[in-house]
N, C-alpha and C positions, 0 to 999 in steps of 0.2 A: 902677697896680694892675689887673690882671687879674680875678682872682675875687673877691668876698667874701659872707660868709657872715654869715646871721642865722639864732640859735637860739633858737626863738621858740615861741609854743602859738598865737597868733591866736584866742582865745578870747572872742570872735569877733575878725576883724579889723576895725576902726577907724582912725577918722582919724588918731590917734599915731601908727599903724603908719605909717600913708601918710607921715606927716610924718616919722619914723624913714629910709625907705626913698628919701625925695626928698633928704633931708638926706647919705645916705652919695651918692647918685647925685651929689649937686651936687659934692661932692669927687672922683669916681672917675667921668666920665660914659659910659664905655666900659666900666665894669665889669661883669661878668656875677654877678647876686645869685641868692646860693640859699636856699632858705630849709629850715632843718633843723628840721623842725614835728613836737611829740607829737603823739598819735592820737591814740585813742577816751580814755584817761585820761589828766590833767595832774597838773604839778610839785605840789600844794598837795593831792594828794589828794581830786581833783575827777570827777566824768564832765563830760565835754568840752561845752560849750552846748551845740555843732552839732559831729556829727562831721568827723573829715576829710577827707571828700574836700570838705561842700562848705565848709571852713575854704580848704582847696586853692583852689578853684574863687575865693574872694574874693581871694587873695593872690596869685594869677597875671595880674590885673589891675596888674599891679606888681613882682614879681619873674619872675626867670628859669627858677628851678626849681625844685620844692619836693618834700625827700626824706624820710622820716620818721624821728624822732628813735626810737629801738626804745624797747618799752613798758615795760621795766625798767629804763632811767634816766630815761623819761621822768615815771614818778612816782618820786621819790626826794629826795632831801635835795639840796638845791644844789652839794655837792661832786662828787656823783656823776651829777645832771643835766651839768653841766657837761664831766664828763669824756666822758660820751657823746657829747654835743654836739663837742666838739674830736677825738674819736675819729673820727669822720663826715668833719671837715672835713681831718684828715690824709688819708683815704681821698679824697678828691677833691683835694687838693694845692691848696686855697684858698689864698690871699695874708692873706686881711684879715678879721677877726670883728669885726662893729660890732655893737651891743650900747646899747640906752637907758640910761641914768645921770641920777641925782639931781646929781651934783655935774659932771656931762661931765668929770670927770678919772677917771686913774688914778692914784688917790692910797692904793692899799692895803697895799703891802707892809708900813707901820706896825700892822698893825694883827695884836693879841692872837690864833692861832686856836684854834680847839676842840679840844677834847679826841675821843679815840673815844667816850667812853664821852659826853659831850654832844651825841654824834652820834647816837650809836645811842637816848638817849632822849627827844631831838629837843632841848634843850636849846640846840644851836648856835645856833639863830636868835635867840630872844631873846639872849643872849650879846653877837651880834655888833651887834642892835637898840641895847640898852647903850652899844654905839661910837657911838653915834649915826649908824649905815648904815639908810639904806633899803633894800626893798625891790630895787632894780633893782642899786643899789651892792652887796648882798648878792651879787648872783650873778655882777656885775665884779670881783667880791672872790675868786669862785669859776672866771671865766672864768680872771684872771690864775694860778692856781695851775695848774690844769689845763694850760692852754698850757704854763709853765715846764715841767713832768713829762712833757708829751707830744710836745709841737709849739711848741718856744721861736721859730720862724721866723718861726711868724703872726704879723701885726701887728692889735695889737687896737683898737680904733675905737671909741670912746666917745661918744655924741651926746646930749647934755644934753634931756631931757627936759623936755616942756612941758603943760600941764593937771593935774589931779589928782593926786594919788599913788595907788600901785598898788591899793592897797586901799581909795579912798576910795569910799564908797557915794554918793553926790551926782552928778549929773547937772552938767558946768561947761560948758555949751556946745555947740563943736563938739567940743575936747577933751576927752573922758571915758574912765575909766580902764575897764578890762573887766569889772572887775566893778561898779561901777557900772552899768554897760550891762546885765549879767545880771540882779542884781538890780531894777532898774527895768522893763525887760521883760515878768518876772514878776510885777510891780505893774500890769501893763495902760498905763505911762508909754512915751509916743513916743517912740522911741528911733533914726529916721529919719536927725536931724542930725548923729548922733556916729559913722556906718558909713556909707564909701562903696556897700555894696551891701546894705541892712538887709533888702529884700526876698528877702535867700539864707536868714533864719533860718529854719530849716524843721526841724520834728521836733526843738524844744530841750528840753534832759533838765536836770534839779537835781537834788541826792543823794538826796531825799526822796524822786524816783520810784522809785529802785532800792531803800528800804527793804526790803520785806517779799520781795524776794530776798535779801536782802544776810541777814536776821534767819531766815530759811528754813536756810541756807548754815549761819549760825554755833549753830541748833539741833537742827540734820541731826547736825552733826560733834561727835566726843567731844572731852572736854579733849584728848586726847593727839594726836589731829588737829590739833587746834588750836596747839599748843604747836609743830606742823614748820612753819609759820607762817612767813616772813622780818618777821623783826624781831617776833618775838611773845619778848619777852624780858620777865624779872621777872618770871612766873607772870601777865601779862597777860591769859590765855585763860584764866585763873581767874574772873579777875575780869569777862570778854564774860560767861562762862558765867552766872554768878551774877547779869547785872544786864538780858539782854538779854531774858528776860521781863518783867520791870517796866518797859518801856520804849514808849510806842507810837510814837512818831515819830525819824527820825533825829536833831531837833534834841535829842531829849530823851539818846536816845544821847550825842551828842558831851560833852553838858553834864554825864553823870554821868562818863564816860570820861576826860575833861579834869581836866590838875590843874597844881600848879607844874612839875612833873616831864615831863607829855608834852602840850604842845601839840596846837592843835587840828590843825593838819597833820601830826602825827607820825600822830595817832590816824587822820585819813581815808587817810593812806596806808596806814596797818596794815589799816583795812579793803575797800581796795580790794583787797589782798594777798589777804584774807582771797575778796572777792568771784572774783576770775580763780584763786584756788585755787595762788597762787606761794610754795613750799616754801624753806626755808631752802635745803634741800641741791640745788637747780636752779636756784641764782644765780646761780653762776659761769659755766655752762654757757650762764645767758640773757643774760649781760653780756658772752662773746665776738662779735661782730660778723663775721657769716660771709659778709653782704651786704648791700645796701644798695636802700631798696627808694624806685622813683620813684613820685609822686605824682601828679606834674603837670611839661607845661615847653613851652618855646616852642620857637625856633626857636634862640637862643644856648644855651638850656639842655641842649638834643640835642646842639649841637655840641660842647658842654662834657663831656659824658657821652663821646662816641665818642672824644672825646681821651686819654680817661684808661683805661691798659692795667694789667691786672693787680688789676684791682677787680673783684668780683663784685657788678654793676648789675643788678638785677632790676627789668622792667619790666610785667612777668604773671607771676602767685601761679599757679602750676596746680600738679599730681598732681608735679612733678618740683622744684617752687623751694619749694613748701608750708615745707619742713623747715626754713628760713631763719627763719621768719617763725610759729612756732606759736603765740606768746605772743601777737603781732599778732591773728593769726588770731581764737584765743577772745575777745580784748576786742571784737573787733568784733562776733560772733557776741552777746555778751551787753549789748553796746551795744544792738545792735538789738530784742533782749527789749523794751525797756523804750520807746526813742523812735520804733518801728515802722517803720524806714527799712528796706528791701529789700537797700540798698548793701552789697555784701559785700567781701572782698578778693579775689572770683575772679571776679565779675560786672562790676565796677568797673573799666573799663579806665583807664590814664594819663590825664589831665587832658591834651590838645595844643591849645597856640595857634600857630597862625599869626605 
């Protein structure tokens, strides 16, 4: 196998990753890895711990190249992450998508899927939770579908995961899960053991910092702003409107926001939507892939890039590639609002190693 690909957030990156990424190396050791990594916001409806370049900057200690996953799948429901992610890896004519697994198999095609409309109220996940899928198996549930519909060639790579589960808050060692690691962090708890490079955390952001923008945003705008919304469905922006004065913190947000009906990652992505100002009717437009933008890479990684004809590889955002990249752009511009990082998409040259 020649190329393969991991579709990943590195939030931050950690020793699983490392152990992910040694793991696929051990089967393929000549293989060139890229790593197809969200920005400034992730899959669950998050700002990013650490943005990414220096997410980048930790996982080029380890992979080949690292290109970013565009900021409209990369917060989105697992169906649609996914398809981004396998969209990217057609564009580079990858061989192989390895991917962490609860169970190291692919054992999903059994399995019941969602409906649209449990899609659209975020409903999917628990659902699929019900099958008794984790986390990681959730999104190999999502890899395999994607693949079939887009890119049935690739072969996909399963690598049984070890330490915690994705969501576990507990500290297990060296293996600890990401958020874990976040969480602890921000408790003032050593978090040294469980990242190859922990002195990169630099300028880490939680949703709470972006509060009183985020609540700024949603009492600027009228219901009927509110309502162009992507995925502001059910009279939702009714309901922001009427509760987002009574509110002072974002935990207190989610909790009134939250119910059987929309999950708490439905709600943070609606309001990340809400934050970067992304319109129902500019979806479609931001979910065509018109280039593909490098991050970081080495020396196989360059090689791997100049190989490939007929892709639009963008390796500097300036006055002429900008239009590729506008959704990117603003997240990063409002990223730095809040975690004081300088790092722009026009300042910020390629990551290059040697």
């Amino acid at each position: 196998m020649q190329t393969i690909g991991i579709i990943c957030e590195y939030n931050p990156f950690h020793n699983g990753h490392q152990y992910h990424i040694a793991q696929a190396k051990k089967l393929h050791p000549d293989a060139t890895i890229v790593a197809i990594m969200s920005g400034q916001f992730v899959q669950r409806g998050e700002p990013a711990f650490v943005n990414k370049y220096i997410r980048t900057e930790m996982a080029l200690d380890y992979v080949d190249l690292v290109v970013e996953l565009p900021q409209i799948y990369a917060v989105s429901y697992a169906d649609d992450f996914a398809l981004g992610g396998l969209h990217i890896a057609k564009l580079l004519r990858l061989d192989g998508l390895s991917f962490g697994s609860e169970s190291g198999e692919l054992q999903y095609t059994e399995i019941a899927q969602p409906t649209t409309k449990e899609i659209r109220t975020g409903a999917a996940y628990p659902k699929l939770m019900d099958q008794r899928l984790k986390s990681n198996d959730i999104l190999g549930n999502a890899y395999l579908k994607a693949s079939q519909a887009i890119y049935p060639s690739i072969k996909l790579m399963p690598i049984k995961r070890l330490g915690n589960d994705y969501l576990d808050e507990t500290l297990t060692g060296e293996i600890s899960s990401a958020t874990a690691i976040r969480k602890n962090y921000f408790k003032k708890t050593d978090i040294s053991t469980t990242m190859p490079r922990s002195e990169l955390v630099i300028n880490p952001v939680k949703w709470e910092d972006f509060f009183l923008l985020l609540k700024y945003r949603i009492i600027s705008m009228s219901t009927e702003e509110l309502s162009e919304i992507y995925t502001m469905y059910e009279g939702l922006e009714k309901r922001l409107k009427k509760v987002i004065g009574q509110v002072d913190t974002f935990d207190d947000l989610i909790e009134t926001m939250v119910s059987k009906r929309y999950t708490k990652s439905r709600i943070q992505r609606l309001l990340v939507y809400i934050l970067l100002n992304i319109k129902e009717d500019d979806v479609n437009a931001l979910k065509a892939i018109s280039a593909i933008r490098v991050l970081g890479m080495n020396d196989k990684g360059r090689t791997l890039i100049k190989s490939i004809d007929n892709v639009n590889i963008i390796t500097n955002i300036n006055r002429e590639t900008r239009e590729h990249f506008s959704l990117e752009i603003k997240a990063t511009e409002i990223y730095n609002l809040i975690s004081g990082s300088n790092m722009t998409d026009f300042n910020t040259p390629v990551l290059y190693r040697k």
